[in-house]
C-alpha positions in Angstrom: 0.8 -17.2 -30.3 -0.1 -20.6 -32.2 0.7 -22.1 -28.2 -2.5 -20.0 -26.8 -4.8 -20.2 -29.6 -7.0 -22.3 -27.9 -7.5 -20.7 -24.4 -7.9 -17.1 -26.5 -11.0 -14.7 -24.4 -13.3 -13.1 -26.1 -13.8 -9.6 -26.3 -16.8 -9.6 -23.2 -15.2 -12.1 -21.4 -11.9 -10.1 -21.5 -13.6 -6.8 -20.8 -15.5 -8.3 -17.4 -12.0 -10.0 -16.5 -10.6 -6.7 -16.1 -13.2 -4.6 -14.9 -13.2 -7.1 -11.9 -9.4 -7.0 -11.8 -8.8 -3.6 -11.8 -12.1 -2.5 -9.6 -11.1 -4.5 -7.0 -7.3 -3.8 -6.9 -8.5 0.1 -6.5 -10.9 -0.8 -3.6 -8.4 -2.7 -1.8 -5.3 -0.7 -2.1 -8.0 2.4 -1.4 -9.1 0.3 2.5 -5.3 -0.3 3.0 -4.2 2.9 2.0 -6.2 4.5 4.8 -4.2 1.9 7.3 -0.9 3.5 6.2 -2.1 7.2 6.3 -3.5 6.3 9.9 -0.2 4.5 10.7 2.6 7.3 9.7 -0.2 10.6 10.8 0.0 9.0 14.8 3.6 8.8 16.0 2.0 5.9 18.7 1.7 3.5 16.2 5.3 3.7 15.0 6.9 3.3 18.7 5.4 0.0 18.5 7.3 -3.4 16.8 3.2 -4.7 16.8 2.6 -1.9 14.4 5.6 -1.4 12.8 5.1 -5.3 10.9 1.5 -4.7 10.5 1.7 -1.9 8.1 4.8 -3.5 6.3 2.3 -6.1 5.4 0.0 -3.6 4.4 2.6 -1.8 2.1 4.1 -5.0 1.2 0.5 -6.5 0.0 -0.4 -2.6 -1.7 2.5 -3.1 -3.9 1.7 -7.3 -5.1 -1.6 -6.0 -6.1 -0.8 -3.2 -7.9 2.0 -5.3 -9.8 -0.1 -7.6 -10.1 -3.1 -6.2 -11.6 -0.5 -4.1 -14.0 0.5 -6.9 -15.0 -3.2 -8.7 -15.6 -4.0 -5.9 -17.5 -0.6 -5.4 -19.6 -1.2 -8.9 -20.7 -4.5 -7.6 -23.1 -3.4 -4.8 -24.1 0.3 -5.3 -24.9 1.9 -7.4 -27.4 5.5 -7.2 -26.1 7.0 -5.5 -23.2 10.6 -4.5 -23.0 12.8 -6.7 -20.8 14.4 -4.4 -18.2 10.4 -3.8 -17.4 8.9 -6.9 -17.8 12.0 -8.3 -15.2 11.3 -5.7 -12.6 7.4 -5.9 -12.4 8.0 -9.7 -11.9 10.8 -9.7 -9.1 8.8 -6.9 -7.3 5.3 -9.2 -7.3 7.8 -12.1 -6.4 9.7 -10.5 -3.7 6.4 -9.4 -2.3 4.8 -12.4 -2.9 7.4 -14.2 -0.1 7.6 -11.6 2.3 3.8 -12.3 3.5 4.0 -15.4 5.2 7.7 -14.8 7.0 5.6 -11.2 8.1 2.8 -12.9 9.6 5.6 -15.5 11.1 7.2 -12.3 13.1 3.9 -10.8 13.6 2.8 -14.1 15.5 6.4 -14.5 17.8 6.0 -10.2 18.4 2.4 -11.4 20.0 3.7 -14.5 21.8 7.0 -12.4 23.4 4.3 -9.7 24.5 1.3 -12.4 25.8 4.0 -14.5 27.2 7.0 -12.5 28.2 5.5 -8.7 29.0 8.7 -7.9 30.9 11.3 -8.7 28.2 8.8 -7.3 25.4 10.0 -4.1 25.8 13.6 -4.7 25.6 13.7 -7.3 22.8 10.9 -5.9 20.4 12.5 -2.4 19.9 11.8 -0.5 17.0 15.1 -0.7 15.9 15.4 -4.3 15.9 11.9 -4.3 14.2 12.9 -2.5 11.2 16.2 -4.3 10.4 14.2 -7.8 11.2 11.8 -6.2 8.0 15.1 -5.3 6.2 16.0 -8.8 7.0 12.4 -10.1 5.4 13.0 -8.0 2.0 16.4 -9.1 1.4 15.6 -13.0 1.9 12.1 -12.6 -0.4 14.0 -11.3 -3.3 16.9 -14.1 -3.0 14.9 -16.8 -5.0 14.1 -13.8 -8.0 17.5 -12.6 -7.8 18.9 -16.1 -8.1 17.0 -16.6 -11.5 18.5 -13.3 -12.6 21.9 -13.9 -11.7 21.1 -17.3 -13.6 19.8 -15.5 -17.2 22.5 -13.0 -16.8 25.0 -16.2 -16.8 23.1 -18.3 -19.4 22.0 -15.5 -22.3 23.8 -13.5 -24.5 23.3 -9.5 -24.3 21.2 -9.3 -27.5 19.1 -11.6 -25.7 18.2 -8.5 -23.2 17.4 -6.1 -25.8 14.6 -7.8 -27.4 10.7 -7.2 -26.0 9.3 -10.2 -24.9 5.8 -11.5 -23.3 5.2 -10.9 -20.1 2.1 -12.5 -19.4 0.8 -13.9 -16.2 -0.4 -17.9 -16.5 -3.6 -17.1 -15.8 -4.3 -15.8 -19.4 -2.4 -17.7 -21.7 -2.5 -21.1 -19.1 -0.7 -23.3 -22.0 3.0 -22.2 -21.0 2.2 -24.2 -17.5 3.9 -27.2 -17.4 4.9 -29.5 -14.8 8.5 -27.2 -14.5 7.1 -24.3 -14.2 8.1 -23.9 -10.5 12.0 -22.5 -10.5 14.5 -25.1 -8.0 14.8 -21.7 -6.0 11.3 -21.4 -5.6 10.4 -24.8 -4.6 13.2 -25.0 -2.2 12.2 -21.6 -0.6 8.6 -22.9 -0.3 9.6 -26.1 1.5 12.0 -24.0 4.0 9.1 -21.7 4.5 6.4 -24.5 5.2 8.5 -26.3 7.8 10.1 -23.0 9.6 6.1 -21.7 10.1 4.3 -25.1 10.6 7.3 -25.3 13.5 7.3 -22.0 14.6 3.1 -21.7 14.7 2.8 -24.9 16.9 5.7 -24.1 19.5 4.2 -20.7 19.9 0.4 -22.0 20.7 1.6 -24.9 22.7 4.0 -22.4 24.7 1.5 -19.8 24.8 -0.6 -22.5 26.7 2.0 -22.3 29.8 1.0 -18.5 30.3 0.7 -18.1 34.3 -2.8 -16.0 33.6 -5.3 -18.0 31.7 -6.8 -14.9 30.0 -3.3 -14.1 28.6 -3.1 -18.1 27.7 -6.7 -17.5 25.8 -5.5 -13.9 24.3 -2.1 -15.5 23.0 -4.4 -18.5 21.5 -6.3 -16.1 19.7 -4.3 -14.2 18.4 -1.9 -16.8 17.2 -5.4 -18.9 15.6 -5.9 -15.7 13.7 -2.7 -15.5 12.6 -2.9 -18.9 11.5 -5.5 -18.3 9.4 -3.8 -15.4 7.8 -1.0 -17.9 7.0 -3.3 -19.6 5.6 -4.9 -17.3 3.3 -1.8 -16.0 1.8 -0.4 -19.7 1.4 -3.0 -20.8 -1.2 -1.1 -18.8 -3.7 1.7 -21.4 -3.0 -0.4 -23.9 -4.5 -2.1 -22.0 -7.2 0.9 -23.6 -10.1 -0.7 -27.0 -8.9 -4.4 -26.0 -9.1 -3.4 -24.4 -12.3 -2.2 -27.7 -13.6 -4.8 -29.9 -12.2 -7.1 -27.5 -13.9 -5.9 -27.8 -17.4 -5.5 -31.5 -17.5 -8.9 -31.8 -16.6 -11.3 -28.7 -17.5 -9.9 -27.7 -20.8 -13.4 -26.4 -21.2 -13.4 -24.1 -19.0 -9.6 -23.6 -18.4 -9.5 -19.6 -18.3 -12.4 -18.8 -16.0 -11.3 -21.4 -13.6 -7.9 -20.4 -13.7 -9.1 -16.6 -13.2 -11.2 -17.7 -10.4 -8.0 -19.3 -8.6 -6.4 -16.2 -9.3 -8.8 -13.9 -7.3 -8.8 -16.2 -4.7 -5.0 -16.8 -4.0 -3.7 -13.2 -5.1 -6.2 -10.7 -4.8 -9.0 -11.8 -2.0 -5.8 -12.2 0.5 -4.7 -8.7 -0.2 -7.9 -7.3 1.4 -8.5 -9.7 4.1 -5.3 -9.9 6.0 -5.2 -6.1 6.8 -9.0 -6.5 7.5 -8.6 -9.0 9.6 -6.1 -7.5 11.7 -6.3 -3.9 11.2 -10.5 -4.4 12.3 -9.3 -6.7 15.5 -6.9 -3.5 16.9 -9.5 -1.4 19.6 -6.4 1.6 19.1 -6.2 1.2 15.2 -9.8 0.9 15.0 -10.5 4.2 17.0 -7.8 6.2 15.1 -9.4 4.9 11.1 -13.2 6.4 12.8 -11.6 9.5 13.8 -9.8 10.4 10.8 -12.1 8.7 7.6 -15.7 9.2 9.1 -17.8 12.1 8.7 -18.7 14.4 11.6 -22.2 15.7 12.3 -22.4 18.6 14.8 -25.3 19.5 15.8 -25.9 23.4 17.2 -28.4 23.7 19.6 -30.0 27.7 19.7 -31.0 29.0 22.8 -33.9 31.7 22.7 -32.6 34.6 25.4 
């Protein structure tokens, strides 16, 4: 505790910190929450690879934020957390932390196959293949977490295990950042991922540029540019441990709102606009949200005899 005296809230501060935090995780998980009960109540929706990603995102970005506010909140109100917990909350916000940019990676090729290739869509972007290509995504997004596991497991002693410990997020107590805090695993999953989209998002728009109809050439650009910016979105929490640091070393002032500012905007803000974005964009998903969520006004018209 002696490490965070200096970047201590106080009691308003802390109070409008998490009324933000935890209003907004409600509202969001609340908008996507109606994208999965619209998703699984139409049996269309999950006949289609397009659809099948987009609501894993939607699920997979429910779950970060609800971790992830737990989490925020758990850090002012609990002194210690036992281990076993404390480990799983933060491999499930990692796991699901990965899986967004490799999801809007398959989302963008499932587009590209469709715009580009209509007559082998069908046959390659099965529902079949789409699921195990998801099973695919969860398995590699927990491989750097697991790998840190499998590393305490080797390192610590059992006691070690059986002791509460803190399990607080950076952005509150920002004075256990260092220049390490980035795991080996993590920083050579991040490269791997940088270099497999940046390759994969440029040979899909310059391909899609070779479709024989120009309007499919224009709808692939599109679609591809708005998945781009997606990518984009969800990749500034890639370099929130560098803002962090950049923000210590040279606004100790002002450390802890800055650093909760950079926290909405790289975990939370994403969460709402990629299935916005998307969701919105779909004329058929669009349709099927009005039909189900809005309210109905009939009006009866009487006759005299």
């Amino acid at each position: 505790m002696n490490l965070t005296s200096n970047y201590v809230d106080g009691y308003e501060e802390a109070l409008v910190k998490n009324i933000v935090i935890v209003f907004l995780g409600i509202i969001i998980n609340s908008i996507n929450a109606m994208f999965v009960v619209t998703f699984f109540a139409n049996p269309i929706f999950s006949r289609d690879s397009r659809y099948i990603l987009y609501i894993n995102l939607v699920m997979n970005d429910m779950i970060m934020i609800f971790v992830s506010v737990a989490l925020f909140v758990m850090s002012y109100t609990l002194q210690l957390v036992n281990f076993p917990l404390c480990c799983t909350l933060l491999t499930l916000v990692s796991t699901t932390f990965m899986i967004t940019p490799l999801n809007l990676a398959g989302m963008a090729i499932e587009r590209f196959i469709a715009i580009c290739k209509p007559l082998h869509h069908h046959r390659i972007c099965t529902p079949q293949r789409t699921y195990i290509f998801i099973s695919f995504l969860w398995c590699v997004g927990a491989i750097p977490s697991l790998t840190d596991i499998i590393i305490l497991f080797s390192t610590q002693t059992a006691s070690f295990f059986r002791y509460p410990v803190y399990c607080y997020p950076i952005v509150v107590f920002p004075t256990k950042l260092h220049k390490d805090h980035l795991t080996y695993s993590q920083v050579i999953y991040m490269s791997l991922v940088w270099f497999i989209l940046i390759y994969t998002y440029c040979r899909v728009l310059f391909t899609a540029k070779k479709a024989t109809s120009r309007g499919a050439a224009n709808k692939a650009r599109d679609t591809i540019l708005l998945h781009g910016v997606q990518l984009l979105l969800c990749m500034l929490s890639y370099i929130s441990p560098v803002l962090d640091y950049v923000i210590i070393s040279n606004f100790p002032a002002y450390t802890t709102t800055l650093l909760f500012l950079v926290y909405l905007l790289t975990n939370i803000i994403p969460g709402l606009l990629s299935p916005l974005i998307y969701g919105a964009r779909d004329q058929k998903f669009a349709k099927k949200i009005r039909e189900r969520f809005t309210c109905k006004v009939f009006i009866l018209k009487i006759v005299p005899s």
